[in-house]
BAVOZA-968782 format. One line per 5 residues: number of its first residue (from 1); their letters; for each residue x, y, z of C-alpha. Coordinates in Angstrom, 1 decimal. Layout:
NUM	a	X,Y,Z ~ ...
END
This chain:
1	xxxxx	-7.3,-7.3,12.2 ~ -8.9,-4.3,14.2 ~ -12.2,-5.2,13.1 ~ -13.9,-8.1,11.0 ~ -13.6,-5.7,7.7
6	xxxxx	-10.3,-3.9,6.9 ~ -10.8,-1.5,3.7 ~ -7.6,0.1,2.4 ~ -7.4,2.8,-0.2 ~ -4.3,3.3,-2.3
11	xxxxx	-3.1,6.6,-3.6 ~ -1.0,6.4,-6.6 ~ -0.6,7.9,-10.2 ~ -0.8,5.7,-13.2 ~ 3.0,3.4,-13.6
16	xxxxx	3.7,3.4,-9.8 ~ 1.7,0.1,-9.4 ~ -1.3,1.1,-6.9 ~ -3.3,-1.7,-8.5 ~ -0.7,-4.0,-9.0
21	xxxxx	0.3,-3.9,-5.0 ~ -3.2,-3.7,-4.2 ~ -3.8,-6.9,-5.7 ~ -0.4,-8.4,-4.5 ~ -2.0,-7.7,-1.0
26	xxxxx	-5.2,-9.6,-1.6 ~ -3.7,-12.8,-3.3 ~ -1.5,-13.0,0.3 ~ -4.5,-12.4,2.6 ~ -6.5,-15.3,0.1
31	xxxxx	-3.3,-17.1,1.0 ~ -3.7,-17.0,4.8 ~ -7.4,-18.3,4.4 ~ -9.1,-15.0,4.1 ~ -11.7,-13.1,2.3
36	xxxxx	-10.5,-9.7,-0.1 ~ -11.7,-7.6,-2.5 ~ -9.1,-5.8,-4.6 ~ -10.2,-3.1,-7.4 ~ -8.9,-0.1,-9.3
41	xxxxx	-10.6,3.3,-9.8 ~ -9.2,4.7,-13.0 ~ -9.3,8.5,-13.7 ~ -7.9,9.6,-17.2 ~ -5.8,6.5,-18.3
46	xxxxx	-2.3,8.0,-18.7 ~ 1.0,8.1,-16.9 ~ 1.1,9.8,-14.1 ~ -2.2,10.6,-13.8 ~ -3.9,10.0,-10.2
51	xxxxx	-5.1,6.5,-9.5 ~ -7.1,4.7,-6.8 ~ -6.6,1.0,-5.6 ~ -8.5,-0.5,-3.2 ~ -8.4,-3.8,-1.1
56	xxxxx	-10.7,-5.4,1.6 ~ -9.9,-8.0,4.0 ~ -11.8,-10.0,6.4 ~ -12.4,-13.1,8.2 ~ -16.1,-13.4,6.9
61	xxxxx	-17.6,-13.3,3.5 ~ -17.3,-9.6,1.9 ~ -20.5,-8.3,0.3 ~ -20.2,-5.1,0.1 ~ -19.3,-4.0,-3.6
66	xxxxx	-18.7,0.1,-3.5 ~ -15.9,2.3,-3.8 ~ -14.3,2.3,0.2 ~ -15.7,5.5,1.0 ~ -14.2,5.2,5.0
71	xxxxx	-10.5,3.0,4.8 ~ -9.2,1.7,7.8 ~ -5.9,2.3,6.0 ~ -4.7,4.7,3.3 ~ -1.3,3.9,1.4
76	xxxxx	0.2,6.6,-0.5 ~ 2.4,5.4,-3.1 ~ 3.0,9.4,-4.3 ~ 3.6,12.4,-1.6 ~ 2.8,14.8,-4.7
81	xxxxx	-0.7,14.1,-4.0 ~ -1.2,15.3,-0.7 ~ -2.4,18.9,-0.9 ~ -3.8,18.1,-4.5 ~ -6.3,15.2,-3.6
86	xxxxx	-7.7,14.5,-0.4 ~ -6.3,11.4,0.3 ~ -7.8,10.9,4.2 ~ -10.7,11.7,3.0 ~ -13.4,9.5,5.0
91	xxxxx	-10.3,7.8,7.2 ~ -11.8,6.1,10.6 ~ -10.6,7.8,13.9 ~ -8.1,5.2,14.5 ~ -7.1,4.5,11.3
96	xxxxx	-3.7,4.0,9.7 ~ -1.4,6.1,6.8 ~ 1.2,5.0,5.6 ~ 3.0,7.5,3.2 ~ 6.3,7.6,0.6
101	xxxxx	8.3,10.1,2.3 ~ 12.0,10.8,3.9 ~ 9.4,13.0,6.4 ~ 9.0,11.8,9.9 ~ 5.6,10.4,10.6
106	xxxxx	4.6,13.5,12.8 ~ 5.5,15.9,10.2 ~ 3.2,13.8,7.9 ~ 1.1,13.8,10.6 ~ 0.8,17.7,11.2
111	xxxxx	0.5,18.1,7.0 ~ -2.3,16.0,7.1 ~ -4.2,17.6,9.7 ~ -4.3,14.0,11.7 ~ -5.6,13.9,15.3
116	xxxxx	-6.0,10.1,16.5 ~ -5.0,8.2,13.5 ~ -1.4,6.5,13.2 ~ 1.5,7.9,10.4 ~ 4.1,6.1,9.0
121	xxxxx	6.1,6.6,6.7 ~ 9.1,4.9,4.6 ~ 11.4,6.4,2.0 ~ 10.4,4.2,-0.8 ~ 11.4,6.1,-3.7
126	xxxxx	15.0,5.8,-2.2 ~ 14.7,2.2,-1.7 ~ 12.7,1.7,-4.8 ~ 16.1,3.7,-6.5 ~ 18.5,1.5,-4.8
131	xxxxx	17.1,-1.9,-5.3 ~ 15.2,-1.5,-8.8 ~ 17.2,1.0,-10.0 ~ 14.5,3.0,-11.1 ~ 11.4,4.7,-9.7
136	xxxxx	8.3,2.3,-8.8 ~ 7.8,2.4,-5.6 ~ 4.5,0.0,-5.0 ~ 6.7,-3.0,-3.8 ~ 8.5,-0.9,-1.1
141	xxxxx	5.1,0.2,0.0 ~ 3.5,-3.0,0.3 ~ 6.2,-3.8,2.7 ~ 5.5,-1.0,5.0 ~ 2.1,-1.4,5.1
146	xxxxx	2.3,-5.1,6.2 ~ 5.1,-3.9,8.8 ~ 2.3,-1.2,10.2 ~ -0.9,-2.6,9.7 ~ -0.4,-7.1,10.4
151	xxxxx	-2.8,-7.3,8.1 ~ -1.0,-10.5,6.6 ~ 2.5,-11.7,7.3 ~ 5.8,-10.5,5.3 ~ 6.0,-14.1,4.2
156	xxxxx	3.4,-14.5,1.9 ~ 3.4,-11.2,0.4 ~ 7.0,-12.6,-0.4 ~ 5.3,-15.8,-1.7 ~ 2.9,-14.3,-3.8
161	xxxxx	5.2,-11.2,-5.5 ~ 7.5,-14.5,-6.6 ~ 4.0,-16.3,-7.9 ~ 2.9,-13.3,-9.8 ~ 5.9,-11.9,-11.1
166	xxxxx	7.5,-15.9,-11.9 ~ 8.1,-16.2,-15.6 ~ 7.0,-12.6,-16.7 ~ 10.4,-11.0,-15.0 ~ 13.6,-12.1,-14.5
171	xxxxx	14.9,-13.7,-11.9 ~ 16.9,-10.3,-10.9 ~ 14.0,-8.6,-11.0 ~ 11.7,-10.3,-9.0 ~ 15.3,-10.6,-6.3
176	xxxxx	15.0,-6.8,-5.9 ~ 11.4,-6.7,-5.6 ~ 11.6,-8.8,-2.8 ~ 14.4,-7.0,-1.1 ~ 12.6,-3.9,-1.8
181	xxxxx	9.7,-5.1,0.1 ~ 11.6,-6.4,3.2 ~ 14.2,-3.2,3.4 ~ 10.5,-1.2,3.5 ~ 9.9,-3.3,6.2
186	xxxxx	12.6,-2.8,8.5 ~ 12.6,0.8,7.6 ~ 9.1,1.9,8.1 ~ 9.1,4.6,10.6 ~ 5.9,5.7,13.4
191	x	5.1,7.5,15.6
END
């Protein structure tokens, strides 16, 4: 951790499973020993419609209950949203992006306007296509962001997708989740 207090804000629309991986993250930092926060901010309840996730992490007690209003980190699950939401609004100087994209993090970077902060970026609809066979691209995320960020190891992020998703999905499913999440991993690109 960069600091005692990690926020992150996630950047989704509604079925791509911001909140879910939001909360996915928090179970796993719990896990290590830990103290999180993980919440949704729900615009129009539809499909597709923009949605906000967020998570914070720290080694002390958390008492701060607010919308994060300046992340440390900003995940976005959906590229469509840059230019139509202002998704680093509020980002600390040397915070971290990680964005669903076959760009290169400095083209992400240049897009966004960045000066100090750190870009990555991961294909995760392709990977999300290739190992679910369909487009939800949260799981591929959370693996880039615990590649770019450390804020909690590979392996219980692993632990806790099998303990959530155990007896609701099938054993195939949950299988490609995971590989989603570690191909994200070894694929996340930055600068």
């Amino acid at each position: 951790m960069r600091n005692n207090l990690e926020e992150i804000r996630w950047h989704g629309r509604g079925g791509q499973g911001a909140v879910t991986a939001a909360k996915i993250l928090a179970e796993a930092a719990l896990a290590e020993g830990k103290y999180v926060q993980a919440f949704p901010e729900y615009g129009p309840e539809r499909m597709g419609a923009p949605v906000k996730a967020f998570d914070r992490i720290s080694n002390e007690p958390v008492r701060l209950h607010s919308q994060v209003y300046a992340p440390n980190i900003v995940v976005i699950i959906d590229p469509t949203l840059i230019g139509n939401v202002d998704v680093t609004e509020g980002l600390v100087e040397d915070g971290i992006v990680v964005v669903n994209t076959p760009k290169s993090p400095e083209e992400i970077k240049e897009e966004l306007g960045l000066k100090s902060q750190k870009v990555y970026t991961v294909d995760a609809t392709r990977i999300s296509l290739e190992t679910l066979g369909k487009f939800i691209p949260n799981t591929p995320m959370l693996g880039a962001l615990v590649k770019s960020s450390g804020l909690v190891s590979l392996e219980k992020v692993l632990e806790e997708v099998k303990k959530m998703f155990g007896g609701k999905l099938k054993e195939e499913i949950i299988q490609n989740n995971l590989d989603a999440i570690k191909r994200a991993y070894e694929e996340v690109r930055g600068e």
